[in-house]
N, C-alpha and C positions, 0 to 999 in steps of 0.2 A: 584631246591629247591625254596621255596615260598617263598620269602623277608619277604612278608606281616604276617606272621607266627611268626616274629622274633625281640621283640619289644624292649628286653633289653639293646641296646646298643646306645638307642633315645640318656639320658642325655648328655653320651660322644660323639657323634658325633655333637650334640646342641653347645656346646665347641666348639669343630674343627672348626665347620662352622662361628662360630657368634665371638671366643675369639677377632679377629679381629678390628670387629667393635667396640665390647664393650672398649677395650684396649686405641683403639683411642679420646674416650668420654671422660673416665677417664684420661687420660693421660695430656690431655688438662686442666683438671681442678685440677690434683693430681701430676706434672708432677714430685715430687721430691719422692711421694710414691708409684708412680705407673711405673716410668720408665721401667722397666725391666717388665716388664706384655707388653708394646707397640711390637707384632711380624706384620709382613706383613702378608698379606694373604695367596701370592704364597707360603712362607715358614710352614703354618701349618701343613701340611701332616708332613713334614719329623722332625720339632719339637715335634709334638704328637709321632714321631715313636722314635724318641731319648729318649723323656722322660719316653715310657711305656715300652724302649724293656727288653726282661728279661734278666735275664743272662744264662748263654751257660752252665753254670757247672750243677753238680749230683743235688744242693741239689734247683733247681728250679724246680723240679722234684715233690717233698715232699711239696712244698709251696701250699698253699690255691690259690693261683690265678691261673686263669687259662695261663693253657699251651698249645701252640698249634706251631706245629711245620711245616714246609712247606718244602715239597719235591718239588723239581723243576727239568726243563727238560726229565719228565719222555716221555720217547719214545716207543708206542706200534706201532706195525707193522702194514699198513694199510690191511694186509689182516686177522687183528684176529681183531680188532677193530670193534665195532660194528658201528660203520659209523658216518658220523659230524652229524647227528639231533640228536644221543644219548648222553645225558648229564650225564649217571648212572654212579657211581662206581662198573666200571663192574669187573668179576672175571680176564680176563686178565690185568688192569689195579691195580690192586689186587697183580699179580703174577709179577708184576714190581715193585710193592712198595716191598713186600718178596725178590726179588731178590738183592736191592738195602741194605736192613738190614741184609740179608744174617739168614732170619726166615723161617719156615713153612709158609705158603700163610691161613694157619687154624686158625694162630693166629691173624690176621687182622679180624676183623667185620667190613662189608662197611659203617654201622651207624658211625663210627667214623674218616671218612672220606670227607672232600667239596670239591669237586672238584672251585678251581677259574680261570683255564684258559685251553682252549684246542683250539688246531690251527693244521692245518695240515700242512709239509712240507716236501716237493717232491724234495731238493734240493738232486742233485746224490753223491757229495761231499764236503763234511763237516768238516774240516780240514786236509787234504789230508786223511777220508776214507770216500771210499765207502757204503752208505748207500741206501737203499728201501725206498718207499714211506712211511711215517710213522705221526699218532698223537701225539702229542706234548703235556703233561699237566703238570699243577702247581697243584697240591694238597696240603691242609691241616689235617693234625692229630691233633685232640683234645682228649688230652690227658685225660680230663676228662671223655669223652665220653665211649674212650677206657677203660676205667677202670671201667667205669657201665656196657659195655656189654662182657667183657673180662675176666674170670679170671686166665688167663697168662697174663696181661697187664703188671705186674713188666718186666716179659722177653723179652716184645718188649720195656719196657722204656727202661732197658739195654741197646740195640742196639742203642738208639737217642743220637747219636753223631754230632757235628756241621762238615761237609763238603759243604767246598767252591763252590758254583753252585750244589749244589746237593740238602744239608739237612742245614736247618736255622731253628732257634728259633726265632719265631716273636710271637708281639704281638694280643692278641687276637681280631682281628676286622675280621670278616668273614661276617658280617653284616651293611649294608647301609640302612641309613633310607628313603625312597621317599618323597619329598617337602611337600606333608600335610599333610603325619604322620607326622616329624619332629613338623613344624609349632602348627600340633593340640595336640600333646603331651606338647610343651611347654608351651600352650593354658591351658589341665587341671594341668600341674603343676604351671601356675602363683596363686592358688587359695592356694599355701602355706601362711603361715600365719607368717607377719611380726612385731617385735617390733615398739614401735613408735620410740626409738630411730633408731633405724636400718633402718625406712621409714625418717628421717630425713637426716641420714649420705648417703641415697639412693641420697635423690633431692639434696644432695649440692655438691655430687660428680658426678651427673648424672642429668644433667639440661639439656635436649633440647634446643638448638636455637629457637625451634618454636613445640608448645605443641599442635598436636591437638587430638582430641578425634577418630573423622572421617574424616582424610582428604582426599579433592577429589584429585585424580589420575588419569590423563589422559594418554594411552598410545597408541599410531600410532604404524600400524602395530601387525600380528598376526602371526609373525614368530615365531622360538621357544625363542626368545631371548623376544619379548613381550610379548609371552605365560607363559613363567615362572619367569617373574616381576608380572605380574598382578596374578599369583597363588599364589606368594610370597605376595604382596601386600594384596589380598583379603584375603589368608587365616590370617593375621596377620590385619585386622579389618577395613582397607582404601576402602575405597569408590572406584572403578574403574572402569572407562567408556575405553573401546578398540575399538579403530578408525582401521580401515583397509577398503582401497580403493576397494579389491576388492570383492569375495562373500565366502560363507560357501561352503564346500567339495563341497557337494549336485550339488548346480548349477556350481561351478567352474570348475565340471569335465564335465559338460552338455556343458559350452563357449568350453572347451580344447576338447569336440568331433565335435562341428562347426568346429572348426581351422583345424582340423586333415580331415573332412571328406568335407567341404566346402569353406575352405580357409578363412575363416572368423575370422582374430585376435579383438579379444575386446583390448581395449586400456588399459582397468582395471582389467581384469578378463581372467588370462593365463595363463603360466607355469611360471611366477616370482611374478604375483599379486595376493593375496585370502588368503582362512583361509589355515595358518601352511608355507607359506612363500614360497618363489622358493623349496624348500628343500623337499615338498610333492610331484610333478612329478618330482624328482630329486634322485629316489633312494634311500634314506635315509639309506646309509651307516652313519655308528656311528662310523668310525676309527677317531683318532685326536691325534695331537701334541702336546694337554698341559699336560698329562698324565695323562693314564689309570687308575692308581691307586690314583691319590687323591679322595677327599673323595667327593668335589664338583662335578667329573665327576661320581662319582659312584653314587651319588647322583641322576642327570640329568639322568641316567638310569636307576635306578628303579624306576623314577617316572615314564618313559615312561612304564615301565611294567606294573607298578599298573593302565596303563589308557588300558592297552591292549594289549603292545607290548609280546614276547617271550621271556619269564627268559630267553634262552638259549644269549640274547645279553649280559647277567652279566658274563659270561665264556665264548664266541667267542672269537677270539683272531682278528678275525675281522670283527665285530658286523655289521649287516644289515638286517633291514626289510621288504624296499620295499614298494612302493608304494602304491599297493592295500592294505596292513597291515597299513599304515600311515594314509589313507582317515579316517577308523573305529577308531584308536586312537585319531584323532584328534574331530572327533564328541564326544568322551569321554570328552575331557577334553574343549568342550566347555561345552558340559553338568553341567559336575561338577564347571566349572568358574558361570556360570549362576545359580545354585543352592545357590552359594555367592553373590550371588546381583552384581553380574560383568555384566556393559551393554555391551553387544554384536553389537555394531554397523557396519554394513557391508554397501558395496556400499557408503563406505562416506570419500571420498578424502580429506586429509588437505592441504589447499592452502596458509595459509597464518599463522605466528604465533601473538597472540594480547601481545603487548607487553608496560611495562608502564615502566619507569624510569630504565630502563636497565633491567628489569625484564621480564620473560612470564610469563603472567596470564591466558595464555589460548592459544584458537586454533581458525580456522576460517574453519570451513569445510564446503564441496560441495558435494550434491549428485548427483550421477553419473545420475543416470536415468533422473532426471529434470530440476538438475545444480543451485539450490535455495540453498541458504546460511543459514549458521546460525553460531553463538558463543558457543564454549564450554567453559567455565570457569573451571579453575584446580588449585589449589596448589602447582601440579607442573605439567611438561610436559615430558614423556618418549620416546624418542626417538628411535622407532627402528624398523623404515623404513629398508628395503632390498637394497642394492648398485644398483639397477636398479630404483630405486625412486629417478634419478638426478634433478628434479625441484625443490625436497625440497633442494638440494646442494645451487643450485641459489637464492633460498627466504634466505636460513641463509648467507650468501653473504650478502643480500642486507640490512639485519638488521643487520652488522657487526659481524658476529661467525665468526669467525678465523678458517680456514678451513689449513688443512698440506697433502703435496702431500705424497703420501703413496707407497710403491713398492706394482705394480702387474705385472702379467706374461698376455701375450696372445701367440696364436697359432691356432693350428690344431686340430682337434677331428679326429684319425685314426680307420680304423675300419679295422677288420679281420675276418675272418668265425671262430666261435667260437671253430667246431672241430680241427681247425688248430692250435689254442691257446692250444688245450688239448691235443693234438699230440706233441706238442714242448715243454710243461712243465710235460709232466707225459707218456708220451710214453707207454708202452703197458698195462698202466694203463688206458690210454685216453675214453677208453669201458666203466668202471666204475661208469664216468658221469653221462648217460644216462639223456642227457636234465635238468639235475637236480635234479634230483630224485633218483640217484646212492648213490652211499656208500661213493666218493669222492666227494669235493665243487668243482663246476665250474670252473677253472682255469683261474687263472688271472695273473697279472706280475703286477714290478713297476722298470722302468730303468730310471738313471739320471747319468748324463755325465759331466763334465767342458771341457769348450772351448777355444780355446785362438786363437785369430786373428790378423795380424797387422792391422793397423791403414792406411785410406789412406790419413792422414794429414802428413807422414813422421815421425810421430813417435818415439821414441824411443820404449815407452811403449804397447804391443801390445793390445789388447781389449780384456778384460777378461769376459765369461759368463758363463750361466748356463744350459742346458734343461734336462726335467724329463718329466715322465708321471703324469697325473694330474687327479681323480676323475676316476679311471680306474670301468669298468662297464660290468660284466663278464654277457652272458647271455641278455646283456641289447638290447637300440636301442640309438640312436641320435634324440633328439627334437630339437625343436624350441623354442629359449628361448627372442624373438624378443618381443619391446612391442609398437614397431613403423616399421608400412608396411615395409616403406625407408629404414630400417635398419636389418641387415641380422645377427645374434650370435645364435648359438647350444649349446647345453649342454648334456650330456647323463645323460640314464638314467635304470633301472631293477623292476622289479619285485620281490617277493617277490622269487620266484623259481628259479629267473633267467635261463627261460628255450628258451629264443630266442636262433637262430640257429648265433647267432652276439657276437663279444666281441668288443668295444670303449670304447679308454681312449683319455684323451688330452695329447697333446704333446705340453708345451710351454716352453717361452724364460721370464725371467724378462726382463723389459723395461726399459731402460736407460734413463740417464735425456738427453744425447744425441737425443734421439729418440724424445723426449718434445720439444726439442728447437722449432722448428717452430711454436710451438702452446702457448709457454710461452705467449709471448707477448700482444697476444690477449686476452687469456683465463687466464693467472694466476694460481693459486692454480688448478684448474679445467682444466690443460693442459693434463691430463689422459685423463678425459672421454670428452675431444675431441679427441686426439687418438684413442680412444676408437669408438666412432660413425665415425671417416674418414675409421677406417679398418671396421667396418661395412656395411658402404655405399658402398665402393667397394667390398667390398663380395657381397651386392646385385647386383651391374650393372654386375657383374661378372657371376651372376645366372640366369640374364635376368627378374628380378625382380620375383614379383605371388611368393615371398617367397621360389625360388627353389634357392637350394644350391650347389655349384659350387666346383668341384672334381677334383682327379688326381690322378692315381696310386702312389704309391710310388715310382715306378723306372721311371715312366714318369717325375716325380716330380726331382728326381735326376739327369736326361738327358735332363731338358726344355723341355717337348715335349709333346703336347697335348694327354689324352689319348681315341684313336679312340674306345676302347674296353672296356667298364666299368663293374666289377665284378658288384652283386646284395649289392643296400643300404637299411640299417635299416629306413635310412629317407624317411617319407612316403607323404611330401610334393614334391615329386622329386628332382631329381639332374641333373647336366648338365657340361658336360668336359669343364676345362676352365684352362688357363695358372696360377696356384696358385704361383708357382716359379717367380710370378710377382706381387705379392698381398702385400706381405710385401717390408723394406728397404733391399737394396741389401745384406749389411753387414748380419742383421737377415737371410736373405734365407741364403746365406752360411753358417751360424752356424747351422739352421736347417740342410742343408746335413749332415756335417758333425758330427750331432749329430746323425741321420737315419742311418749312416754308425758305428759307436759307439754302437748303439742298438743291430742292426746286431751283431756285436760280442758277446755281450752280452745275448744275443736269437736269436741264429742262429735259419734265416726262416722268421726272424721279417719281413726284406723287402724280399715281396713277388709278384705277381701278384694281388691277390687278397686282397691287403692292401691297401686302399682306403683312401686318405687326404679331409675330409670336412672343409670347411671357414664358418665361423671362429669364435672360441672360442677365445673370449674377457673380460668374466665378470668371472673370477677366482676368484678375492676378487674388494673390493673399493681401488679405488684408491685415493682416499682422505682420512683423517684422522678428525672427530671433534675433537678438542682440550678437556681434561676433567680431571677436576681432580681426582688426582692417590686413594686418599681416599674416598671422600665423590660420588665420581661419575659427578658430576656437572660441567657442560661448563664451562670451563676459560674466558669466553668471553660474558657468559649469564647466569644469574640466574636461578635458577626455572625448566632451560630445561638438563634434564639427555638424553647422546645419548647412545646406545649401539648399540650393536649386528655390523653384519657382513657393514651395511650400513655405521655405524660408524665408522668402520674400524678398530677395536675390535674383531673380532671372523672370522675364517673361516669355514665353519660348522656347519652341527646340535648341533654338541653335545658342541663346542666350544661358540658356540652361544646359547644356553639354562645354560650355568656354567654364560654366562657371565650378562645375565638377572634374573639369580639367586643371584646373588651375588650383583646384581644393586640393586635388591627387597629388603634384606637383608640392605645394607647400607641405602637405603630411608628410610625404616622402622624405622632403629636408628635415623636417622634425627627425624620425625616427632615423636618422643616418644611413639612408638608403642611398645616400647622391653623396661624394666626394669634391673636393675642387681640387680641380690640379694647378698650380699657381707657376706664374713666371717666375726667373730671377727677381726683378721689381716690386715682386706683390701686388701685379695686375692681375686681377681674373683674369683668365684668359676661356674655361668651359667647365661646365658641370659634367661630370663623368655617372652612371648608375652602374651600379654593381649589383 
């Protein structure tokens, strides 16, 4: 269904996203009338759902508002399903809603049905029963709907009873707005017309710190975390110039076929640096932890639609584009950034921040190709550089930003021949596949274990860990995610079809402050990613350098023992057998075994022959932290300079990291008095208006 089609639930979702901001302005200057209007942001979703839901009884039925009620866990067989690329409300998916209300299947009209989630699961048993492979949907019934196209709707209202996991009454949000409808809708509603007293009680309740008309905004970095600050930004009237070190799709994909077919890394311009961030040769899976269902994640993906991606990512239950679908999107939305007077700056490194009286006022950037300097001057500076951009770590160091060691994981990238993944999760299903193209998705896994080990300090307490699969990549390959020769880290990655004959995911460990000690001393705050570049380095000498990547069966890996006979790798830089059972601390290889053994259980088949351990997956998230505050966005330790996204150590993910550049955009914007509130009589918010 077309997002873009669906425009009447802008106001309210305007609220959702902005109530936030606006609460905190007011609060601060009304704090005895406004208290109770101050919510956090994380808690919007589930306070809009409190306050709008309806009630469960007959007579919300008969009320003017709308009703819309959501069937959950509806389960159609995979073999009467019409397959994961179909998003219809099809007749068997019909004859399960019928089944569930115990109706004729003639009394449902599919117009009166959205489909919001559909996932497939192959699990054989599901509370001890036995189940078939089968699709999985959330649907909703709009009861309005049903009743324009229905006339037995009273006889299926009858039936809408509230059951626990089955059938709810929610409220009516089936609709997400995308970043510049939002933006540009609030844009022609600022043109309401206000009293002078009511523009009065505006500016004494709603004073900026700092008013400006056009302010300039500088933003580093063109991942999706800068990408949708400067959309926010732009479409809301700031002035915005986007620094990114490396190049546009175009030629960034031209450096990444040097690398792949000539060995040739660009220092600037790879799979971690260029336009759309590591996360463009990185797959551009959309699953994430901050959940699905707030309004800012749904947000973050229908804007990616409206630049190109597949409605079908707003009902995946685990959303993915793909690469070659990522390149076309992102040239969209430079496009459209550049249609806003957003300067598009590529090839221009920032090396240095200018900085006056504890303040940035700017930038000092470098271009790549000549290395000639020049000053950007900003109002403010947005930070959001990728966790592989550790120089800038060391420059905010040396002007005192207050940097915090952050947890990250490192490991393995394991690969398997894909049919063997499809044979062990879907068994005589595994045909269906067909490279991608079948009626089933690609089959993938996600296994995660706790550890527990003694101590060889004598101990009482033994050492408690973790390992899981990380960034799993059905279909996909293993890159090179290096931005320095010397230094050797992969990452995987798929396709849009994910039709390689390869499945790799990571397998990693959190990293102890244990594991840090040797590196405190020296390094400080930045004792990660010197870890981080020691298991690097030895991954390279390990590969014998020329970028080749250093391997081990899995059972060799679990028996010490070099392996003489290596299955075929997705990595097309080469590989080369080498002792990995010696690459990490002792303690760590042990919990890797015995997490390898754990697996096993868990997917019998996992270790195999033909399961392949590549070194080394390092860069899972930053491992440092800029310091920033919780409301306004801004360094605790620097003015002027806002950091985000995943470098910040704020977002893991695309989609994590485009909510989190959203919501950056969003707060700047109320700093700089770009957004108004237009108030009730009472002194209720009632919307944030942009101008």
């Amino acid at each position: 269904m077309d997002v873009l089609q669906r425009q009447t639930f802008v106001p309210e979702l305007v609220l959702q996203l902005n109530i936030s901001f606006a609460c905190r302005s007011l609060n601060v200057r009304q704090s005895n009338n406004l208290e109770r209007l101050q919510i956090h942001n994380r808690t919007i979703c589930s306070a809009a759902r409190q306050k709008t839901r309806q009630p469960t009884d007959a007579k919300s039925l008969s009320s003017h508002k709308p009703v819309v009620w959501r069937f959950l866990s509806l389960e159609v067989p995979a073999e009467r399903d019409l397959g994961k690329d179909d998003c219809s409300v099809s007749h068997v998916l019909l004859d399960a809603i019928a089944h569930l209300l115990a109706c004729p299947v003639e009394l449902l009209p599919s117009s009166a049905f959205t489909i919001v989630r559909k996932s497939f699961d192959a699990r054989r048993v599901v509370n001890k029963i036995k189940k078939g492979p089968r699709f999985v949907y959330t649907v909703d019934l709009h009861v309005d709907k049903l009743r324009e196209a229905s006339l037995n709707s009273d006889d299926v209202s009858q039936r809408l009873k509230s059951k626990p996991g089955k059938l709810e009454l929610v409220s009516d949000k089936t609709c997400v707005a995308d970043v510049t409808t939002l933006v540009s809708s609030c844009m022609t509603n600022s043109t309401m017309k206000t009293t002078k007293n009511t523009e009065n009680k505006i500016s004494s309740l709603h004073a900026p710190l700092n008013s400006y008309k056009h302010p300039n905004v500088t933003v580093i970095g063109s991942g999706p975390a800068g990408l949708f600050t400067a959309l926010v930004l732009a479409e809301s009237g700031a002035k915005v110039t986007l620094v990114e070190r490396g190049h546009p799709v175009e030629i960034r994909g031209h450096d990444i076929g040097q690398l792949m077919v000539r060995r040739r890394l660009q220092p600037d311009s790879n799979f971690c640096y260029g336009e759309g961030g590591a996360g463009t040769w990185s797959d551009g899976k959309l699953t994430t932890r901050i959940g699905r269902n707030s309004e800012t994640v749904k947000s973050a993906l229908a804007t990616l639609v409206k630049f190109g991606a597949p409605s079908s990512i707003l009902i995946s239950g685990k959303p993915h584009i793909g690469t070659d679908k990522l390149i076309h999107i992102l040239r969209k939305i430079r496009s459209h950034l550049q249609s806003l007077g957003v300067n598009m700056r590529f090839g221009l490194k920032m090396i240095d921040f200018l900085v006056r009286e504890n303040r940035i006022v700017g930038t000092k950037v470098q271009h790549v190709e000549d290395l000639t300097c020049e000053d950007i001057f900003a109002d403010a500076v947005i930070l959001a550089a990728g966790h592989s951009a550790r120089d800038i770590y060391h420059k905010l160091l040396q002007h005192g930003v207050h940097l915090s060691p952050k947890d990250f994981a490192v490991g393995f990238r394991v690969e398997h021949p894909q049919e063997l993944v499809n044979e062990i999760q879907y068994n005589e299903w595994a045909s269906e596949v067909q490279r991608g193209s079948g009626k089933i998705p690609v089959a993938d896994y996600k296994v995660t274990t706790s550890i527990s080990e003694s101590s060889n300090d004598n101990s009482l307490h033994p050492r408690q860990s973790s390992c899981y699969s990380f960034c799993m990549c059905p279909g996909g390959q293993i890159v090179l995610t290096s931005t320095d020769p010397a230094e050797l880290c992969i990452n995987g990655m798929s396709f849009s079809r994910r039709s390689s004959k390869w499945a790799n995911s990571a397998l990693v460990m959190p990293v102890s402050h244990s594991d840090l000690e040797p590196f405190l001393a020296e390094h400080g705050p930045l004792a990660g990613v010197a870890f981080q570049k020691f298991l690097e380095r030895k991954a390279s000498l390990m590969g014998g350098g020329d970028l080749v990547v250093p391997v081990q069966t899995v059972p060799d890996f679990l028996e010490n023992h070099l392996s003489r006979v290596l299955p075929s790798s997705s990595y097309r830089l080469g590989v080369k057998e080498a002792a990995l059972h010696e690459l990490f601390p002792d303690h760590m290889t042990r919990m890797f075994k015995q997490a390898l053994l754990d697996f096993n259980k868990q997917i019998p088949g996992f270790i195999d022959r033909r399961a392949l351990l590549h070194a080394v997956e390092t860069r899972t998230s930053s491992p440092v932290r800029i310091d920033r505050d919780t409301e306004t966005f801004e360094c605790i330790s620097m003015q002027g300079l806002y950091p985000i996204g995943e470098g910040a150590g704020y977002a893991g993910g695309i989609v994590s990291a485009a909510v989190d550049g959203l919501n950056a955009g969003l707060a700047l914007a109320e700093q700089f008095g770009l957004c108004k509130v237009i108030l009730k009589e009472n002194y209720v918010m009632d919307k944030l208006i942009y101008y």
